[in-house]
N, C-alpha and C positions, 0 to 999 in steps of 0.2 A: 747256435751262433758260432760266432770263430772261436769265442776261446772254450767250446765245451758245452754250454748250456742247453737245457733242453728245454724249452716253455711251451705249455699247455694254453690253447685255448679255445675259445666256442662261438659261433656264427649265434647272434641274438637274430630271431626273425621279425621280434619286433620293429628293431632300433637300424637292422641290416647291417650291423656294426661287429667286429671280431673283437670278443671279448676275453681279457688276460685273466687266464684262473691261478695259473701257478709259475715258478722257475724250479728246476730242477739244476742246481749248480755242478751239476759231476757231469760228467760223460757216461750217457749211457744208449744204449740201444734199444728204442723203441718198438713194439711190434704190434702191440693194441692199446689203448687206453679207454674207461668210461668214467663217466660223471654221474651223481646221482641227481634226483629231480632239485633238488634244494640246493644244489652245487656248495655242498660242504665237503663231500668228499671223493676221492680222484683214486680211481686204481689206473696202474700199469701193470706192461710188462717188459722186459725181464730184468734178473728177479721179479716175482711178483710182486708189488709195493704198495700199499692201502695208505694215504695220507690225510690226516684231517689237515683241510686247506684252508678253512678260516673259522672259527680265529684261530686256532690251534696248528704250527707247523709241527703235526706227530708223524712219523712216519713208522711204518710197521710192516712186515714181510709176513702175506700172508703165506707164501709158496716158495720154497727153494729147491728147485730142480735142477740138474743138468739135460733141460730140454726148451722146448717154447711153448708159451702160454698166454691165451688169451683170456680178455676180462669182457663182463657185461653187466651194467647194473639194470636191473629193472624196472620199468615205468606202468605197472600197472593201472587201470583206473580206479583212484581211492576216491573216497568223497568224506574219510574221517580224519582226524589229526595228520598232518604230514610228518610230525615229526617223530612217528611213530614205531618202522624199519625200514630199514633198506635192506634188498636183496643183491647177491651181486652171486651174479652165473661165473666158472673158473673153467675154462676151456683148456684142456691138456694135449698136448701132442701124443700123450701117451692113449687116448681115445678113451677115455672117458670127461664126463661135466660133473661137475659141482655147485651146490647153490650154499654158499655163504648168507648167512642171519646177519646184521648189522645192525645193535641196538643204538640208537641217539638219543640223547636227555639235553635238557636244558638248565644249564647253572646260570647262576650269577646275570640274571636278566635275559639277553638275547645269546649268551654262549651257546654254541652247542659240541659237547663232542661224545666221543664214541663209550658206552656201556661196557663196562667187562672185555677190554681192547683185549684183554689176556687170552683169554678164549673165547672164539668167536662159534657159535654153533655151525655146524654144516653137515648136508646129506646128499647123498648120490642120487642125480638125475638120469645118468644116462652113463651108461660102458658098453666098450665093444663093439663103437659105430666107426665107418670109414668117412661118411660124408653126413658133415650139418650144416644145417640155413637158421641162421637167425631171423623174425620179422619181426623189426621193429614198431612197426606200429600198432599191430594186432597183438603182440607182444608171445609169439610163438618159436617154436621150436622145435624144427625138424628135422630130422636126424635118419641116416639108414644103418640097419646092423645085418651083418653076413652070419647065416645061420645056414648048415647043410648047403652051401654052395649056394644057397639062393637072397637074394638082396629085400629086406622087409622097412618099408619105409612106414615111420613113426611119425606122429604128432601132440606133442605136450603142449599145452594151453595153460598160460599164468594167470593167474586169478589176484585181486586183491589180498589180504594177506599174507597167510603163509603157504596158501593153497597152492596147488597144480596138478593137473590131469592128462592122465594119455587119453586123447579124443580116438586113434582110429590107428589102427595098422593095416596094410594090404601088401604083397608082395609085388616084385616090380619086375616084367622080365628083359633086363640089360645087364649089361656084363660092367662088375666092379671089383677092382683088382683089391684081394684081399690088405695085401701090401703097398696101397694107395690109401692118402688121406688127404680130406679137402676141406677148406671154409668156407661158405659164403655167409657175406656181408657180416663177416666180426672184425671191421679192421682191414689193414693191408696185411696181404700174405706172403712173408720172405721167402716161403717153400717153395713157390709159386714162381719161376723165372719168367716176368713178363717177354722175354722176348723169344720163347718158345710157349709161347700159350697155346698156338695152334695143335701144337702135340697131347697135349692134355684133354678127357674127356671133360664136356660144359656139363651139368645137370641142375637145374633151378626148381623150385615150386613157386607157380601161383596161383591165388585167389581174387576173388573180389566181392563186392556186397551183396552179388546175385547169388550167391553159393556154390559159386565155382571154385571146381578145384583141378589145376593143370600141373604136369611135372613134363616140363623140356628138357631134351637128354639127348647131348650130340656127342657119339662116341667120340674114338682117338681116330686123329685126322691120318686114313693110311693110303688115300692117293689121290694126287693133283687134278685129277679129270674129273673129280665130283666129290660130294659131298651131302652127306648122309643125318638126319633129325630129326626125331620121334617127339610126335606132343600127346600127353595119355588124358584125357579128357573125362577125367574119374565122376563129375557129374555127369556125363551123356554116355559112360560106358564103353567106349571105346578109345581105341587109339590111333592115331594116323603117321605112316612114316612116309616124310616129304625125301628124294632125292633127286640134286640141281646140278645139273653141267656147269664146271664152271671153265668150260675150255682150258684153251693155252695158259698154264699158269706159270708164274715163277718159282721154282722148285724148294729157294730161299723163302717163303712168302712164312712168315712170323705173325700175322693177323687172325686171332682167334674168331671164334663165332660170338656172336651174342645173343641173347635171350632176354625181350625189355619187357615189363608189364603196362599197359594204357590201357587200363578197366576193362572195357568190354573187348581189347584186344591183345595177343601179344603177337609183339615185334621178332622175327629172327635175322640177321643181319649180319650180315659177310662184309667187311670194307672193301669197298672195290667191285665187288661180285654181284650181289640181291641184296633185296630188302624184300622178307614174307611179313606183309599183315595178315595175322589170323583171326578170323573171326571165332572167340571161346563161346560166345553168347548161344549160336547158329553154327556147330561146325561142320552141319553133315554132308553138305555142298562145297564142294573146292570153289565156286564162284562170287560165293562172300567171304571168299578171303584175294587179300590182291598180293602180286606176284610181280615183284620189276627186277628187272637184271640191271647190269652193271650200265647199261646202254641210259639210262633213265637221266633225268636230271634230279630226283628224289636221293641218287646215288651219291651224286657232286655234292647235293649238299650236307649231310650227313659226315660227321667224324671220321677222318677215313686211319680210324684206332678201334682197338677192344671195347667194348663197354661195358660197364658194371649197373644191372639193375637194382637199385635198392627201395625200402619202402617207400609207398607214395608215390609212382611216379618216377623218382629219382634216379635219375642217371648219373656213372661216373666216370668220367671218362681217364682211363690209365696215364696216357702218354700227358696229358696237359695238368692232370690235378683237377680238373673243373669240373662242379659237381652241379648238374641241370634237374629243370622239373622237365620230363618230355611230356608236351601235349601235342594230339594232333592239330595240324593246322588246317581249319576249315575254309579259308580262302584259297590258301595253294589246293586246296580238294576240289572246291570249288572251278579252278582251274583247270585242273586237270581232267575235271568231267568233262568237259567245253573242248578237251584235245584230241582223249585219248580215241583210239579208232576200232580194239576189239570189246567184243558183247564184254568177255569175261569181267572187263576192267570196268567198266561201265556198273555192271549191275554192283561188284565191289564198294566201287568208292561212291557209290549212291548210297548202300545201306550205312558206309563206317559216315558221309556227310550228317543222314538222320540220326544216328547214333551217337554223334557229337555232340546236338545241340540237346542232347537227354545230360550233358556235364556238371553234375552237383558242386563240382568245385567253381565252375562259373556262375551258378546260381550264386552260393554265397558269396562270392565277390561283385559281384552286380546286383545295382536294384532289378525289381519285378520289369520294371516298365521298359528297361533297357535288354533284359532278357526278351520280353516278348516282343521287340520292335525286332530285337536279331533272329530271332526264328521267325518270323513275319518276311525277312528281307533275304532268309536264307533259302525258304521254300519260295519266292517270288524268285529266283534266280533257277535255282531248279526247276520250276515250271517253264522259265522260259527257254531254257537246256530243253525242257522235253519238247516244244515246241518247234522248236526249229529240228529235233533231232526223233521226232515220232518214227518216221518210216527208217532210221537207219540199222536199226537190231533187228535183227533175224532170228536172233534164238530167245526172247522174250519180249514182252509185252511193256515198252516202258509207263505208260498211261497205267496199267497195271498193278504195275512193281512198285510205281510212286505211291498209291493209291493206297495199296494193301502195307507196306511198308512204313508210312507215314504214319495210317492210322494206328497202326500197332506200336510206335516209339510214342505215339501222343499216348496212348492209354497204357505201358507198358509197367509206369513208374506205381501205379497205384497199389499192385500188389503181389507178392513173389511169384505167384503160380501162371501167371496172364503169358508168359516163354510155351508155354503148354498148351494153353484155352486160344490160345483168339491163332491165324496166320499172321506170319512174316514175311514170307514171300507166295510169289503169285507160280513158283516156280516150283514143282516137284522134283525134279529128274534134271541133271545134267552131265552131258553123255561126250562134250566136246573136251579137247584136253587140251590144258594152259603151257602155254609152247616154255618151255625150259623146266621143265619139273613135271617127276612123274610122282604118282601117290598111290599107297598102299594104307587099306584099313581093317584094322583086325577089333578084335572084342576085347574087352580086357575084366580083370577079374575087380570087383565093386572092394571098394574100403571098407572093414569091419569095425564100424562105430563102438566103442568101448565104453561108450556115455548113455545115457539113458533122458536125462533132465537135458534139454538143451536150449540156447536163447541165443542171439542176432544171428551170426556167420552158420553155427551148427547146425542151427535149425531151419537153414535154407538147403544146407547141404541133405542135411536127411533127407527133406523133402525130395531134394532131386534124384538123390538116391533111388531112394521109395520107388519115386516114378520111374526107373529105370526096370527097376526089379519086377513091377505088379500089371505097370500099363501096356503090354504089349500094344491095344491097338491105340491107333493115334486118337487124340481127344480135342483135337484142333478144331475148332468151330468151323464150317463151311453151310453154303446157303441149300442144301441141296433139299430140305423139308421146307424151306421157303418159299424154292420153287414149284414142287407141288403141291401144297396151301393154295397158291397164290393162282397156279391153274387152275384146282381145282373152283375156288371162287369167281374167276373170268367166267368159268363154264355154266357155273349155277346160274350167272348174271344173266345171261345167253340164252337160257332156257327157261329163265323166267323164275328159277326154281333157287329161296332164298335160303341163306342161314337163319339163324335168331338174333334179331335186330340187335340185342345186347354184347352178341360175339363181335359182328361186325363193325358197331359202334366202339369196342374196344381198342381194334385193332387200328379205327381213324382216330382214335382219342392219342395213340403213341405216335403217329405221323404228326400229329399237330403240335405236340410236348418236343417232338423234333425240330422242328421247323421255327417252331417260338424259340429254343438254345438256341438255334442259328442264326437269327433274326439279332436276338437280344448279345450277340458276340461280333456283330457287325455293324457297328456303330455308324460307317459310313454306307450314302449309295450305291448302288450297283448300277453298272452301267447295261448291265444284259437285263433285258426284261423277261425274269427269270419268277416264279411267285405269285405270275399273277392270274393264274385259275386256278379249277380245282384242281383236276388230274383224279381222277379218282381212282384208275389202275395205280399209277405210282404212289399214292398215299397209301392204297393198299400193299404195294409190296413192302415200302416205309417201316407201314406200322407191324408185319408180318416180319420182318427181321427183326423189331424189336422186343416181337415177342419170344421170338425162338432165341436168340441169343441170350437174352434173360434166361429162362428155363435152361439153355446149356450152362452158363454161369452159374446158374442156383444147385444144380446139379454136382457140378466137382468142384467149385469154389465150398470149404468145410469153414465156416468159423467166422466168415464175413457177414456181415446186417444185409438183409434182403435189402434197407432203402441206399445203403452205399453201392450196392449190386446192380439197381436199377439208376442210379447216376449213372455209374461208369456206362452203362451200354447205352445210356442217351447220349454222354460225350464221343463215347467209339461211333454212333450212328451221325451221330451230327458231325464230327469232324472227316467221315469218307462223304460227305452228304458236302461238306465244305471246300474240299478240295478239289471236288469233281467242278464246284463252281468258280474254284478259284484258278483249275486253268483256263475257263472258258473265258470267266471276264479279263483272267491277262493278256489272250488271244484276243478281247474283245477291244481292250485300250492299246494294245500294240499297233492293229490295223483301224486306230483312231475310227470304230464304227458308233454309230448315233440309233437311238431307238428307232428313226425312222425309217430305217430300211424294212421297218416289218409289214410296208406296205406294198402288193404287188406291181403296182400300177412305175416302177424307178428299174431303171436298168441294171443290172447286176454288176457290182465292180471287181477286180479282181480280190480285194483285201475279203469281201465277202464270199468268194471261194475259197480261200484261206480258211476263213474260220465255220465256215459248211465243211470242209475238211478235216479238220481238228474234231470237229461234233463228230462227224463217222466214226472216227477213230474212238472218241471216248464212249459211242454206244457200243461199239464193236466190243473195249475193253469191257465195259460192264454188261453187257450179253452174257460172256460165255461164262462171268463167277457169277450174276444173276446178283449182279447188285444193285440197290434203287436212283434212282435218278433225280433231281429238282422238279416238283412242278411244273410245266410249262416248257422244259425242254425239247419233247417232241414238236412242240407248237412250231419252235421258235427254228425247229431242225427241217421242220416240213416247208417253212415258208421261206427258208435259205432254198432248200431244194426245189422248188418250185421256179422259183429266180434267176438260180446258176445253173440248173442242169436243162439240156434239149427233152424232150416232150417223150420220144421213145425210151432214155436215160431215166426218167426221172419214175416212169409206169415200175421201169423194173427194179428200181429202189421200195419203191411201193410194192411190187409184188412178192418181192421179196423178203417184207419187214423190215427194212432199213430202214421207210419214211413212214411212222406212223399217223395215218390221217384222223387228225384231232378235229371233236367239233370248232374249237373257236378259229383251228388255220384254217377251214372248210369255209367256213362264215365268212374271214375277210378276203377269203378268192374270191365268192360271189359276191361280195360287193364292191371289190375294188377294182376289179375287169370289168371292159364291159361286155358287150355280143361281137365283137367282130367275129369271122372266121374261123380263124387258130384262137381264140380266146373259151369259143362255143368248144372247139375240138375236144380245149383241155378240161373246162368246166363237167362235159357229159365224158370222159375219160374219169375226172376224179368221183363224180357222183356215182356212177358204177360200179368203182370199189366201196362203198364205205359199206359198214355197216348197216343195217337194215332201219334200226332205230332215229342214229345220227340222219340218214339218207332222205327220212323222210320232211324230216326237220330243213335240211336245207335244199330241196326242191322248192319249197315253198319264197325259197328268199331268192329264185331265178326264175326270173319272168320272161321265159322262153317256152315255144312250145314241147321242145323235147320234156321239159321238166314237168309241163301241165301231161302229156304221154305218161310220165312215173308215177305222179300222183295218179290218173287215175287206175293203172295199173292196181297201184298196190288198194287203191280203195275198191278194186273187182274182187282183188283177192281177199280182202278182209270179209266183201257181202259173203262170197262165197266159201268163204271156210263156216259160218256158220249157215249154209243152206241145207235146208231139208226137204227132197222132193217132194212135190203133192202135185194132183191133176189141177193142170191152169187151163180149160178148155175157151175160158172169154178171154185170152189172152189176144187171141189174132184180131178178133175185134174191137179191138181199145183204141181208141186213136193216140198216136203217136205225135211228137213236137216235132218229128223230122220225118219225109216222105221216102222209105228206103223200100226198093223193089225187091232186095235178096232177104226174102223169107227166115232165116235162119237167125239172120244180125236181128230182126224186128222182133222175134219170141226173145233169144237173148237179151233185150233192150227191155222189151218188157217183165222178165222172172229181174232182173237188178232193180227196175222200178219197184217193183211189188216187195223186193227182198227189202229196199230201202226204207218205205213207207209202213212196214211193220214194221223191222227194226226201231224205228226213232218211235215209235208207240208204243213197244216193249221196254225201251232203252238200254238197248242190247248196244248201241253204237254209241253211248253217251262217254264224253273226254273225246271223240274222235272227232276229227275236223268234217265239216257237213260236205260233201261232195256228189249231188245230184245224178240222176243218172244221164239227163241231158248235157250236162257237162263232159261224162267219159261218152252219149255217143256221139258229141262232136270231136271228141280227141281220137274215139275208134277210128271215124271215118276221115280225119283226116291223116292220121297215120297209116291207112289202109293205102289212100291218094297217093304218101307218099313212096310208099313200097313198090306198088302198080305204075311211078314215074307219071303221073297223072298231073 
């Protein structure tokens, strides 16, 4: 205040109120201060000053230098007596740390004050570093030391206790001036002249709960026309250097870089200039990460000051004092998806939207039912993004991307290794460049764990390590064994030639374990009449992905229950199985469609080439990853195309595999047409493609004579695959039901008779429909009549 005083005090997050710990009546200058968990007692600096603050006003100098020095008291997680010790870290300008013992006792009821104030124990943590990071949360400490001209970046982990461990060293290759020394987050730094911060090299560490571990590092700023920033990516092993034009600048320009941590991202941020989110999660594709320039309105709204990342989240920003939690915002995402015009941006802010709504800190702030209504209404917004926006990407697939992407954030959380095991994108390779920034990526050298025993953060990090080190090839699950499974099965069907009923009965038993999740997660109806046959190819390839995806999970997941193993891959199957429905029926309530247009006999509207459009598209996307489809989808895609497409259009959709002719759409063409003309055309056009099986099946349900023609066709060719010559010499003299002068039809006519009336005596033709032979030779000879224009 005016006359001198210094008072201490602390943001309660419970009460949101600034609470008063202490007055310090002298004039003095502050430069860091902590508090311990109990708020009994207060260090500063300078001098360094230890005060018991309540009840006791003792004050005590633990440090008297002619330099600056920072404090930190410890917050490890204990679960035994609190009033146990305190630890308090002593940050020296002279570069080395110190960890101060602080014993507390309890007198005279609720007193407490300090043990043996006279001498306090203390031992050396760390000497001979240029630059350290405190995290607060994790309660870590990071620290580089110059050895042989080369920079070795360290990691201590405080333990309850009295304990702590160097977890890992690796060498770092950037240039750190022997004769430089840096804090992050202990405090404000008076070394530090904020209004030349730009001059100063940035370098941060972060992590997050997946076991990531990044180190951002932006040299000393040495020219106006760009600007240069390495993120090393020590779980994935490499490192990537980003460099951004930031044109005409002002040669005055005082605005440092910033480096923010948002979990699965971090931020790097020029005011004025860009804003790079990077994707740490995913970084080996520059196109999940997003890239705006100063042009942006992301730009506008953003602090156009330095920023300080601190644990948690926390943001601080220099110039104002205001210290934020940064979250991303998923409606301005949401926006921005609906704007922006390139691929790059697009596939970006589509994975950081799904990867938002994976936010554990929103979990615990919201009930269950209000998290699942928002990611209900987050992906109902996206889908409808994709809908309207299907044909606009060029360099990927967004039906696709949503598809493979979704599914992997819905199943991601379950368990550390699943970044590895299942895809995240539909996208291998990306070859186009993000206009304002070029990228360079090198290997870099893995951290040497010092630890052995490891548990939460460490033991993710090994992991990822590990996988760096041993997995050369990729172990990303794809369909490509399920495709041929599922061939090879079409094929046995085809030829008659079966598996053992218990295989293939297993593989319909996980189609149907599928479909029941699904069923039983969709409480309301569906407006697409989607479920309601069998499908028996699609339930086969269903339950064939279920099965192979299990065995790859059983495989490299070590340590997990077979029966959690076989959830997840029913939730991962069920929810790509859900979302495939869930654009279709958005598509299907957008264009307000009713069940009954699945009848052919109604004119085609335009809303219903709309969503026969949209089906293309989504067989198209799951074609080429040969992923399974709903039930009844082809049905419902054959009997749109039938409707909205011209009669030559629709052959070649057919011929092509794009309209699979199912028996139940076959069934309700033939009876919802009737014989006109063009209705005959298309009926004997569709009947000629089908299958041999299906074909004979619905001849019978068109009471036409071309159709009574195919019947008896195929029942010539049945007598006569089982014929066996013998001399028929009383053949010419049999009389016949019909008087035909060409010799050759009349013996023919009679070996089918003959072939007939033994057969059904042997019961050679028994299950087969009884088809006479006066039946085919009135079909012969009338279709002879009609060849000869007779």
């Amino acid at each position: 205040d005016n006359k001198g005083n210094v008072f201490f005090g602390l943001y309660d997050r419970q009460t949101r109120q600034n609470e008063h710990l202490y007055t310090f009546e002298k004039d003095c200058q502050v430069v860091s201060c902590s508090v311990n968990s109990e708020r009994t007692l207060l260090g500063w600096t300078c001098l360094t000053l230890l005060v018991e603050i309540h009840p006791v006003n003792n004050v005590k100098v633990l440090k008297a230098v002619d330099g600056y020095i920072w404090v930190q008291f410890l917050y490890p997680h204990v679960e035994n007596d609190v009033f146990s010790e305190n630890r308090l870290l002593l940050i020296s300008e002279e570069k080395y740390i110190e960890q101060f013992h602080i014993q507390v006792i309890q007198e005279d009821g609720n007193k407490v004050v300090v043990k043996n104030s006279g001498h306090l124990p203390r031992e050396r943590v760390a000497e001979d570093f240029v630059w350290a990071q405190w995290d607060m949360s994790e309660q870590r400490l990071y620290y580089i030391e110059r050895k042989k001209s080369r920079s070795i970046l360290k990691c201590i982990q405080f333990f309850d206790g009295e304990s702590f461990n160097l977890m890992f060293e690796v060498p770092l290759d950037i240039s750190l001036n022997d004769s430089g020394f840096k804090l992050v987050n202990f405090g404000c730094n008076d070394l530090q002249d904020q209004e030349k911060i730009s001059k100063h090299l940035t370098l941060c560490v972060f992590t997050n709960h997946t076991g990531s571990l990044c180190v951002c590092y932006s040299p000393k700023l040495d020219s106006w026309e760009q600007i240069t920033y390495s993120v090393l990516y020590f779980h994935k092993g490499h490192s990537k250097t980003f460099t951004a034009a930031l044109g005409s600048v002002d040669s005055q320009m005082t605005k440092g870089i910033s480096f923010l941590n948002l979990d699965y991202y971090v931020a790097v941020y020029l005011p004025g200039h860009f804003f790079h989110l990077l994707n740490i999660q995913h970084p080996d594709l520059i196109c999940h990460s997003l890239f705006l320039t100063g042009s942006s309105e992301v730009i506008d709204m953003l602090p156009h000051s330095s920023l300080q990342s601190l644990s948690g989240s926390l943001v601080l920003d220099w110039c104002s004092g205001k210290l934020c939690r940064a979250l991303l915002n998923q409606s301005y995402l949401l926006q921005f998806l609906w704007n922006t015009q390139l691929d790059c941006e697009k596939m970006a802010v589509l994975h950081c939207v799904l990867s938002c709504g994976q936010d554990a800190r929103f979990l615990e702030a919201k009930g269950t039912d209000l998290n699942t209504n928002r990611v209900v209404f987050l992906l109902f917004k996206i889908i409808q993004w994709i809908s309207e926006n299907v044909s606009a990407c060029h360099s990927f697939d967004l039906i696709q991307e949503f598809i493979i992407a979704s599914s992997y954030w819905h199943i991601y959380a379950e368990t550390s290794n699943m970044d590895k095991l299942l895809p995240y994108s539909s996208v291998l390779t990306w070859n186009t460049e993000i206009p304002g920034i070029t990228l360079v990526t090198e290997e870099i050298a893995l951290p040497l764990m010092k630890m052995h025993n490891f548990k939460g953060y460490w033991e993710k990090l090994n992991a990822n390590l590990e996988y760096v080190k041993y997995s050369k090839p990729h172990l990303r699950y794809n369909n490509s064994m399920v495709k041929r499974e599922w061939h090879s099965l079409i094929s046995e069907e085809k030829t008659e030639k079966r598996r053992s009923l218990a295989y293939v009965r297993n593989i319909l038993d996980n189609a149907i374990k599928v479909i029941s999740d699904l069923e039983a997660r969709n409480l309301e109806p569906r407006l697409t009449p989607l479920f309601q046959e069998e499908d028996r190819h699609q339930r086969l390839l269903l339950g064939l992905m279920v099965s192979e995806l299990r065995d790859h999970l059983l495989r490299h997941l070590q340590g997990v229950e077979k029966k959690k193993i076989e959830q997840m891959v029913l939730e991962y199957v069920s929810k790509l199985l859900d979302l495939i429905c869930q654009i279709l029926e958005t598509s299907w309530r957008k264009h307000n469609l009713h069940p009954w247009i699945l009848h052919f006999n109604r004119q085609a509207s335009t809303a219903e080439f709309e969503v026969f459009h949209i089906m293309t598209r989504i067989l198209e996307a799951t074609n080429s990853l040969f992923l399974p489809l709903p039930p009844g989808f082809h049905t419902l895609h054959t009997i749109l195309g039938v409707r909205c497409l011209p009669l030559h259009n629709l052959l070649h959709y057919i011929d092509n595999g794009v309209l699979l002719l199912t028996e139940t759409a076959v069934t309700r063409l033939m009876k919802d047409l009737d014989n006109t003309e063009k209705n005959e055309k298309l009926k004997f056009s569709i009947i000629v493609r089908l299958p041999p099986l299906i074909g004979q099946k619905i001849c019978r349900l068109w009471d036409h004579p071309m159709s009574s023609n195919i019947i008896s066709r195929n029942h010539v060719k049945q007598l006569l695959y089982h014929y066996k010559k013998q001399p028929r010499t009383s053949l010419i003299d049999r009389p016949l039901s019909f008087s035909v002068e060409f010799l050759p039809l009349n013996y023919f006519i009679g070996i089918l008779t003959d072939i007939e009336s033994s057969n059904q005596v042997l019961g050679i033709l028994e299950g087969h429909d009884n088809v006479d032979a006066k039946f085919v030779e009135e079909a012969a000879l009338k279709h002879t009549a009609m060849l000869l224009g007779l």
